[in-house]
C-alpha distance (Angstrom), angle and dihedral (degrees) to the residues before:
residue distance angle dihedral
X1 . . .
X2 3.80 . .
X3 3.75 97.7 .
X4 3.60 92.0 46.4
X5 3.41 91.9 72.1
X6 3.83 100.2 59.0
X7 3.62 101.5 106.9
X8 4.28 117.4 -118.4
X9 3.54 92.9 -114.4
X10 4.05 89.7 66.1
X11 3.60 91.1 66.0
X12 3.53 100.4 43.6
X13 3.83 93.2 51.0
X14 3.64 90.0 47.6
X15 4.21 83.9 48.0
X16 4.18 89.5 49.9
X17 3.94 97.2 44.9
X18 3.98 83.3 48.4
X19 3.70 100.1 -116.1
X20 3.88 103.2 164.3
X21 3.82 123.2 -121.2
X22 3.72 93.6 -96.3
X23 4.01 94.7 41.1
X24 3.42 94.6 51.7
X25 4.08 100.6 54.5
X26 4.19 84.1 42.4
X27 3.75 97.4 48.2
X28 4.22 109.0 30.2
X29 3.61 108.8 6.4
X30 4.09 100.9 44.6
X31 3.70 91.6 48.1
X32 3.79 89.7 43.3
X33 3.87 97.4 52.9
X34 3.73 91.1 43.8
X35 3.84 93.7 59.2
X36 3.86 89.6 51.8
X37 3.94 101.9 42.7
X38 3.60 95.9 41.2
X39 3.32 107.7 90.4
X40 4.10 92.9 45.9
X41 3.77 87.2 51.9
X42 3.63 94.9 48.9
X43 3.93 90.2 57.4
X44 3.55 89.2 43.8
X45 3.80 89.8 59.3
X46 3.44 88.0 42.0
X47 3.51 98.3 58.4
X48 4.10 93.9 37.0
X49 4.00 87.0 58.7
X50 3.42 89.1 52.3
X51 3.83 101.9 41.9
X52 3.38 93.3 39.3
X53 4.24 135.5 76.8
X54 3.42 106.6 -106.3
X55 3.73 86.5 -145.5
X56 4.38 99.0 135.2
X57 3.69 86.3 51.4
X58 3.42 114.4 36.7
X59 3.48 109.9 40.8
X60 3.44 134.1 -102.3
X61 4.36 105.3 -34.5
X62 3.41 123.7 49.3
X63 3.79 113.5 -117.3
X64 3.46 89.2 -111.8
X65 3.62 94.6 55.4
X66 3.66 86.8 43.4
X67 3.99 95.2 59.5
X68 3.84 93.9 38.3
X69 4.05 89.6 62.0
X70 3.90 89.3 43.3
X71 4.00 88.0 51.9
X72 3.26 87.0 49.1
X73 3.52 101.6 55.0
X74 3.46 98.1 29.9
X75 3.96 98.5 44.8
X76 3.76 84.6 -143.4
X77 3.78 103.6 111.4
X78 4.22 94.7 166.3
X79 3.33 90.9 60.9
X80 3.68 109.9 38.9
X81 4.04 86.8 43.4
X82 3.82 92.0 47.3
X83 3.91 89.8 53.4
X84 4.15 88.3 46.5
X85 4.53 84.1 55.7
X86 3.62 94.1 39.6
X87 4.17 88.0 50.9
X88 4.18 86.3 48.1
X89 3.83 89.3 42.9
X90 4.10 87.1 48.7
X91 3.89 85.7 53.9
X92 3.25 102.8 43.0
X93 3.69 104.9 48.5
X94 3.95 80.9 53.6
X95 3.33 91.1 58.3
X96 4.45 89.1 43.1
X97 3.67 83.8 42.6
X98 3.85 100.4 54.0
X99 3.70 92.1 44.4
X100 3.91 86.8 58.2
X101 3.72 89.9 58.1
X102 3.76 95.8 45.9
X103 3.99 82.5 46.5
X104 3.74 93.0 59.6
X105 3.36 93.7 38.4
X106 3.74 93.2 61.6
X107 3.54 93.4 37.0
X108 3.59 93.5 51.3
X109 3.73 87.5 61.7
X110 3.76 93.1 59.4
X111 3.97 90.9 49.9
């Protein structure tokens, strides 16, 4: 667990420069457990975007779906395939790329 992580000493400095109870998971131990978990939740989303059906956010076919019926009427599987892993590549470097930003963000705050 991400909060398990934080290290004793964390609270009890926040304790001695009389952070309250609420201050001190806000301001030191949030940012803290963020910087350690975020790399296994960004794989995580990773891999639930691409297990998943993107039915909420795509509309009303999966991709999947989508590219099957387009093979099928096209009789060009390669292509209609390669467009349905070059949309799941598109969406999940978005997801790899906004967890970079969030990364620096929170590591710029440590700097």
């Amino acid at each position: 667990c991400g909060i398990n992580s934080i290290p004793a000493g964390q609270w009890e400095a926040a304790y001695v420069l009389g952070y309250s109870t609420k201050r001190t998971i806000t301001a030191i131990i949030v940012p803290l457990m963020l910087r350690n978990v975020l790399p296994a939740l960004t794989n995580e989303v990773a891999v639930l975007l691409k297990e998943t059906s993107m039915l909420s956010m795509i509309g009303v076919m999966e991709i999947t779906k989508i590219g099957m019926n387009i093979s099928a009427r096209t009789l060009d599987p390669i292509g209609a395939y390669g467009a349905v892993a070059v949309l799941y590549l598109i969406m999940t470097s978005l997801v790899s790329f906004g967890a970079k930003q969030l990364e620096k963000v929170l590591n710029h705050d440590q700097n």
